[in-house]
KEBALO-344656 format. One record per atom (N, C-alpha, C): residue in three letters; x negated, y negated, z. Coordinates in steps of 0.02 Angstrom, whole numbers, plus 50000, padded with zeros to 5 digits. Layout:
// residues N
ALAXYZ ...
END
This chain:
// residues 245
UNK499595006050000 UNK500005000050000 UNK499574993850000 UNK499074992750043 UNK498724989650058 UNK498254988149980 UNK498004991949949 UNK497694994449895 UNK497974988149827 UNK498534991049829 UNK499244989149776 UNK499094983649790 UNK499504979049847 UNK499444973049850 UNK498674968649827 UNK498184971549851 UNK497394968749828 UNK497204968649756 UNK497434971949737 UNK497564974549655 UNK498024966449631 UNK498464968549649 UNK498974962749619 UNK498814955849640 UNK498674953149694 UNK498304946849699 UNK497714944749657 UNK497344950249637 UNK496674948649601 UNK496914949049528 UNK497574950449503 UNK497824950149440 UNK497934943549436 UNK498304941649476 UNK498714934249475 UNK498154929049464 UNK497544929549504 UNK497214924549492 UNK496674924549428 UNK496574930649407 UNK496294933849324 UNK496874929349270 UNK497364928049273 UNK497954928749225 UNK497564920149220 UNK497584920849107 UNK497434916049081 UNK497834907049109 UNK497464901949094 UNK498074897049119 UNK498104893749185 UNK497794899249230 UNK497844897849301 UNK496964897749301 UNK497074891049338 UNK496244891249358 UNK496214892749437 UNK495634898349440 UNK495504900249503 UNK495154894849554 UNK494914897149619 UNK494764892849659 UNK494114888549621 UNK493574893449597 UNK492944887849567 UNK493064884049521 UNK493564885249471 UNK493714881449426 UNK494104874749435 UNK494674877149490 UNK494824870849523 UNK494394865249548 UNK493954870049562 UNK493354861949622 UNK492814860449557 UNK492784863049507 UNK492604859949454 UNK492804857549421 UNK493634855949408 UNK493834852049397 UNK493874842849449 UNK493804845949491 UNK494094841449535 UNK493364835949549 UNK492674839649549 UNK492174834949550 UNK492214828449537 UNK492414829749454 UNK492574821749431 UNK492774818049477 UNK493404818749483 UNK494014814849540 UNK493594813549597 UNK493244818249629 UNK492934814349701 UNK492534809349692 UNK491964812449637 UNK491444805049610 UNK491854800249617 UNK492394799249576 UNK492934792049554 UNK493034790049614 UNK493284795349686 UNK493714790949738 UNK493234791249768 UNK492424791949752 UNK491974788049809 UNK491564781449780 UNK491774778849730 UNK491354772549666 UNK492084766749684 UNK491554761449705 UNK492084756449699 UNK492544753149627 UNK493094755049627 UNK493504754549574 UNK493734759449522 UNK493524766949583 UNK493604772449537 UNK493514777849478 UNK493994776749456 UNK493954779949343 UNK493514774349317 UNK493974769749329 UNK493674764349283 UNK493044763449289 UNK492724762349358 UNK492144761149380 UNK491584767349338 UNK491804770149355 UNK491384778349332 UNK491554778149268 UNK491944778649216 UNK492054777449146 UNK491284772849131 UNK491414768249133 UNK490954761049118 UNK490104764049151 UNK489944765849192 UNK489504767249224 UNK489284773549164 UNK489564777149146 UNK489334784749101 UNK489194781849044 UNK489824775149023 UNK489634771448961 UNK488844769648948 UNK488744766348993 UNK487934762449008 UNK487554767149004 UNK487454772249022 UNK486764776749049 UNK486974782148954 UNK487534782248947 UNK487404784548843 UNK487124777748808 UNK487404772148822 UNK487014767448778 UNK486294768248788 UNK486094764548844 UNK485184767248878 UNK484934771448842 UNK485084778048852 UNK484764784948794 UNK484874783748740 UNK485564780548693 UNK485484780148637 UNK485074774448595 UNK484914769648654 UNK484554763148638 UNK483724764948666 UNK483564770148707 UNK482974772448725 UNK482704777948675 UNK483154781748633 UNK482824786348594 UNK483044788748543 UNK483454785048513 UNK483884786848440 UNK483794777948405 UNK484204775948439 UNK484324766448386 UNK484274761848434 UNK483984755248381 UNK483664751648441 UNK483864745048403 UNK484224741848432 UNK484434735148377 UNK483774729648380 UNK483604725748353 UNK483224720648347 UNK483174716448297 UNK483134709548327 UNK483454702548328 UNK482764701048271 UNK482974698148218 UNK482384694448197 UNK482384688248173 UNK481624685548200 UNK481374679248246 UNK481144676548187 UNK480994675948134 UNK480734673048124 UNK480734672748018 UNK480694668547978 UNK480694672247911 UNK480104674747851 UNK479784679147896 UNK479294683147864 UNK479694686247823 UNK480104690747838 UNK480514696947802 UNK481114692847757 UNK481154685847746 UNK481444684247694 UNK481364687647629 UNK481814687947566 UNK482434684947586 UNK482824690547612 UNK482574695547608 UNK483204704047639 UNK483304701047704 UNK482844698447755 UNK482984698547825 UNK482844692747829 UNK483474687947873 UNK483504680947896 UNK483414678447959 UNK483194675347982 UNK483124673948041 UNK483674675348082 UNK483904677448136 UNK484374679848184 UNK484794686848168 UNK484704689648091 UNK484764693848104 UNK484764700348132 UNK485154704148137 UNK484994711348188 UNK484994715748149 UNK484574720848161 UNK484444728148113 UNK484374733548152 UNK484894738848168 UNK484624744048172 UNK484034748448150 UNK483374751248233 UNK482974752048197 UNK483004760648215 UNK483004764848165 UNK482914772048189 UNK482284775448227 UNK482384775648278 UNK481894778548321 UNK481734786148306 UNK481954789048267 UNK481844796048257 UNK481694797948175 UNK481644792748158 UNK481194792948101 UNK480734797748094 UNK480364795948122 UNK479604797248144 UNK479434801648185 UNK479914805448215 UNK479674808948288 UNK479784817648280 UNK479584818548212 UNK479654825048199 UNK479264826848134 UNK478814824448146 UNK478244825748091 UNK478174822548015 UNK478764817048038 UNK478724811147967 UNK478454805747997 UNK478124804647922 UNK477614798647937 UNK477944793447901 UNK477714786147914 UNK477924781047877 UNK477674780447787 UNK478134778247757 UNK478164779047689 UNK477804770547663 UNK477714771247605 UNK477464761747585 UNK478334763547547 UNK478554756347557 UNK478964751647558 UNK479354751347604 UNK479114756147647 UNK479584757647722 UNK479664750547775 UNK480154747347812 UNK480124742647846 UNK480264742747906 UNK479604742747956 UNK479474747047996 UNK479534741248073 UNK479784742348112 UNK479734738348183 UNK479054741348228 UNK478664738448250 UNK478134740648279 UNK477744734448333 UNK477284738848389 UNK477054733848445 UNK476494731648419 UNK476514726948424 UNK475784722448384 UNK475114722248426 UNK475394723748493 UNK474974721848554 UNK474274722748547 UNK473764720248522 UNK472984722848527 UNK472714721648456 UNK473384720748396 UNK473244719148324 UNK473604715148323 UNK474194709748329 UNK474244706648287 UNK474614700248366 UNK474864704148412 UNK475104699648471 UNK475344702448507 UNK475394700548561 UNK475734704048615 UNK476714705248618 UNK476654707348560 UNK477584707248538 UNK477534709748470 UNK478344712248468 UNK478644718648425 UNK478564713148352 UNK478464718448316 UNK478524711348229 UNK478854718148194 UNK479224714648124 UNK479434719748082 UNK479304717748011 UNK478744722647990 UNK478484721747927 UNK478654727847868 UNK478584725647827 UNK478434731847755 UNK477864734847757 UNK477784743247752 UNK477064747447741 UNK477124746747677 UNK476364742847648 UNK476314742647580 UNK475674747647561 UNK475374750447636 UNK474684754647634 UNK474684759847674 UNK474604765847652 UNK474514771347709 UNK473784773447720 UNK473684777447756 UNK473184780347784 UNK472934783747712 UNK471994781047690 UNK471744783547640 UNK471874779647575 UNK472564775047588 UNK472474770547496 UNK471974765447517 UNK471764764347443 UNK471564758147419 UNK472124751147386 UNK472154746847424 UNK472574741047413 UNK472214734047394 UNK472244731447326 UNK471974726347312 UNK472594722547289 UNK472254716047292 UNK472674709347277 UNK472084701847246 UNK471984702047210 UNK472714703147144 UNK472244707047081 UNK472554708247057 UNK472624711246986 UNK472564707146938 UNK472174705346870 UNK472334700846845 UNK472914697546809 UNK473574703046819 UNK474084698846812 UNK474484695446862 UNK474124695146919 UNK474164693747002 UNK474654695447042 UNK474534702047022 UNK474914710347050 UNK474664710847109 UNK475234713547147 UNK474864719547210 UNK474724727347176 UNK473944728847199 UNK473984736947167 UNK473614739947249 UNK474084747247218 UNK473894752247269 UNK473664755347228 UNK472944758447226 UNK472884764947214 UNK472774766347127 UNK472694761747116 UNK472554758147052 UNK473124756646995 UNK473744755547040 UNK474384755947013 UNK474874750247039 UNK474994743846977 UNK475144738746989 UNK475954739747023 UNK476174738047074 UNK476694736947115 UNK477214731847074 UNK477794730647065 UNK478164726747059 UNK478694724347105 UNK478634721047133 UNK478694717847198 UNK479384710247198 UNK479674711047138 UNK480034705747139 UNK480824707547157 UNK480854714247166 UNK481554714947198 UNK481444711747261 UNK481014713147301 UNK480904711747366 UNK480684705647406 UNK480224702747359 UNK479764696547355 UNK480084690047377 UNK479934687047406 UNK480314679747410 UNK480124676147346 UNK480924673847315 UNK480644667947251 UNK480184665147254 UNK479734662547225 UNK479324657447203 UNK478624662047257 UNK478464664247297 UNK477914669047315 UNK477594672247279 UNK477054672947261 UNK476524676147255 UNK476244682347315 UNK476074688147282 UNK476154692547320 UNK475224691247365 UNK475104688047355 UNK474624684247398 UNK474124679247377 UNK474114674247424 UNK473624666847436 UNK472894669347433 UNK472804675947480 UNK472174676047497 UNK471954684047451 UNK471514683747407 UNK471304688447403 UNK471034694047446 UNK471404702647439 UNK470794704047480 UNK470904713247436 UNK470344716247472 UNK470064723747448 UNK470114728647508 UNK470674733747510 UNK470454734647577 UNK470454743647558 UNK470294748547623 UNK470274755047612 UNK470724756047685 UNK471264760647705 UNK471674758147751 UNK471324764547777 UNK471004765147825 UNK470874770547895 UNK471644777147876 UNK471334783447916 UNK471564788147927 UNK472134786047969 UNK472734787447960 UNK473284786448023 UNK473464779348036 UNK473264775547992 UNK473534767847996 UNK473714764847950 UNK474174760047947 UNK474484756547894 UNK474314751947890 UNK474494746947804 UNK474384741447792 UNK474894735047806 UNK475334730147816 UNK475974730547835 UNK475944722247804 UNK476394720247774 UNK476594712847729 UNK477184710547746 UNK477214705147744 UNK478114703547766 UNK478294699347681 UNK478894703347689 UNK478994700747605 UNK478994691147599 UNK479154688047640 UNK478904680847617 UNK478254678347632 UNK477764679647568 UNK477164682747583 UNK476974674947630 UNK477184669847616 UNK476824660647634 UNK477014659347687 UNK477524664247740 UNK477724662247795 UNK477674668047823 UNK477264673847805 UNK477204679947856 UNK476254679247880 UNK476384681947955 UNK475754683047989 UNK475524689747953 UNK475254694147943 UNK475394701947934 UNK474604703547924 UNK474244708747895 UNK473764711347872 UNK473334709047869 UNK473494703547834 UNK473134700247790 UNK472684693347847 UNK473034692747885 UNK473104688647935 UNK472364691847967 UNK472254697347990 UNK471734701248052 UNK471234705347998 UNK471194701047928 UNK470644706447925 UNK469944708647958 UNK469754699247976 UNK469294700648029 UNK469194701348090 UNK469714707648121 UNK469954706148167 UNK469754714148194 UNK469694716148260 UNK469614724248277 UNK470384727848242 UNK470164732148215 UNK470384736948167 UNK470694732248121 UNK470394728048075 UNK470554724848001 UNK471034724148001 UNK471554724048052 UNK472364721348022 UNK472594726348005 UNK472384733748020 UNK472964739448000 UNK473174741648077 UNK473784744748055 UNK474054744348148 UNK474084753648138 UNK473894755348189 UNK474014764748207 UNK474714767248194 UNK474734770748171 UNK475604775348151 UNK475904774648229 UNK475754777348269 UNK475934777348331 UNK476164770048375 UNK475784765148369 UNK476134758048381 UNK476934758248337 UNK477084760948293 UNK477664761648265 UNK478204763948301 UNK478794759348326 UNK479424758448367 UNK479844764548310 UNK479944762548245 UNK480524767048221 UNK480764762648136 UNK481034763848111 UNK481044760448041 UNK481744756948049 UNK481794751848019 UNK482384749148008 UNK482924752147935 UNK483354752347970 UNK483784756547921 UNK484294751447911 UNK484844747147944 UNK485154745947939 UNK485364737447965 UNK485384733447912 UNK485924727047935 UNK486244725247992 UNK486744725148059 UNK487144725348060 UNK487504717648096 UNK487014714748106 UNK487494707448118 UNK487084702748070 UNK487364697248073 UNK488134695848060 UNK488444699048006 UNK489154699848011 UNK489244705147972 UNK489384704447890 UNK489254696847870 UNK489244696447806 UNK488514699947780 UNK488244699647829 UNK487494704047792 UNK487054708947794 UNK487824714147826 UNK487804720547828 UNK487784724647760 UNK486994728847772 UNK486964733047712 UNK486614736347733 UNK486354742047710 UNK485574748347701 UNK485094744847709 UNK484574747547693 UNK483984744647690 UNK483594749947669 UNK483434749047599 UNK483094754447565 UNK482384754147542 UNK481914759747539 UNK481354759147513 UNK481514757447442 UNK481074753847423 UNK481004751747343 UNK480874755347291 UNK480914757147251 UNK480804759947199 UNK480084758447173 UNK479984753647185 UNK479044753247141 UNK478764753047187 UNK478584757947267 UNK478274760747289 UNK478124768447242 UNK478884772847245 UNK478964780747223 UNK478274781347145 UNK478014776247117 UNK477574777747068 UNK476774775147080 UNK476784773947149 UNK476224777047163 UNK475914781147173 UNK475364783247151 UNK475124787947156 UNK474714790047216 UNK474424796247232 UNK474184797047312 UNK473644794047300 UNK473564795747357 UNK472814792447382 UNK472224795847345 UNK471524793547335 UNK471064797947314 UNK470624801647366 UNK470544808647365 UNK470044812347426 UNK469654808047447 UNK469224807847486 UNK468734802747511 UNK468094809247500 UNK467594804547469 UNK467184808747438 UNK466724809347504 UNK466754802747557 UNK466174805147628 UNK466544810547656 UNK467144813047669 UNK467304817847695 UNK467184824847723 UNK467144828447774 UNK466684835747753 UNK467224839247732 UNK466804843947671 UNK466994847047642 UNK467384842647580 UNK467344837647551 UNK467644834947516 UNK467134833347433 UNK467144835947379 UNK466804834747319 UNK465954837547361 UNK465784842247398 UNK465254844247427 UNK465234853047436 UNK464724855247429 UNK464794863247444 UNK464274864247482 UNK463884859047495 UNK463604862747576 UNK464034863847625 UNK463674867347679 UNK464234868347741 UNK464244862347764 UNK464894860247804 UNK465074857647835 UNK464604854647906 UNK464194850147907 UNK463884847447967 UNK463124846947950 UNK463024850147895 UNK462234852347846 UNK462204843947815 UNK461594841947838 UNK461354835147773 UNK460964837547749 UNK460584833947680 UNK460054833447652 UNK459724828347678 
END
């Protein structure tokens, strides 16, 4: 008898629908958090809100304000751009025409700037060309989708070879941007480390008449790579590796 009945109580509380005792107090957690937070749901709503923004503003998108009109004419002064923080954080590297948010701190100032990679790790980037081209790599750039009117894709001549793991970086209004060109004589020539790199700007989004994408350019994609570096070991050499003459 005794049996029967133990049987049948432990049915009742098995039966779909009905939540048993743990499930109840796991439901109910929520509710206590709420009736111990001053102002409750609401309070706790808003509070969970904040700590998803934080993570999504600490490690996915990161809005930023821009100061200043280097990045004319695509980017205007006060505008905001989503910048993707996860770009980069899985074994992609920054691309040339990519427009990249990054800490300047130690190259260019103690604060975030957002420039164009017009150089990766291993090109050769000269300016000018004698049709007073930008060339990478021995391959004249066309630069006027992007270019601020009446600019010249540079004042100052220069020749550079961009280090392993570092970029070259231009702000498309070449007469009012600090950038590269700015630190050549400067510790590490004005190329900034992949890693100082915050995340790429992808997206427009205030004000909202001048909401759009933000795309790599097309007359980057016909450049060509970089050339081996002939000091390299093992590079255009068949001695072993660490052997001089």
């Amino acid at each position: 008898m005794d049996t029967e009945a133990q049987s049948t109580q432990r049915d009742r509380s098995s039966r779909p629908g009905i939540p048993g005792p743990e499930e109840r107090s796991r439901f109910a957690l929520p509710g206590r958090i709420a009736d111990r937070v001053p102002g409750g749901r609401i309070t706790l709503g808003v509070l969970v809100c904040l700590v998803f923004l934080l993570l999504l503003n600490t490690f996915v998108v990161q809005p930023f304000q821009i100061p200043s009109g280097s990045m004319e004419r695509g980017l205007r002064i006060g505008d905001r751009v989503l910048v993707n923080k996860l770009a980069y954080r899985f074994g992609a590297r920054p691309r040339r025409g990519d427009v990249v948010v990054f800490d300047g701190t130690g190259y260019f100032g103690d604060a975030d700037y957002i420039k164009r990679v017009v150089g990766v790790g291993g090109d050769h980037v000269v300016c000018c060309d004698r049709q007073g081209r930008l060339e990478v790599n021995g391959r004249a750039v066309d630069e006027t989708a992007f270019l601020y009117p009446g600019d010249r894709p540079s004042a100052v001549p220069f020749d550079v070879l961009v280090p392993p793991g570092r970029l070259f970086l231009l702000g498309d209004h070449r007469a009012r941007s600090s950038d590269s060109r700015d630190h050549l004589g400067s510790p590490g020539g004005g190329m900034v480390p992949v890693d100082a790199v915050i995340g790429r700007a992808d997206w427009i989004a205030w004000p909202y008449p001048h909401w759009a994408g933000i795309r790599r350019p097309a007359a980057y994609a016909r450049v060509p790579a970089a050339a081996p570096d002939p000091a390299a070991p093992g590079k255009n050499d068949s001695r072993p590796e660490g052997v001089h003459g």
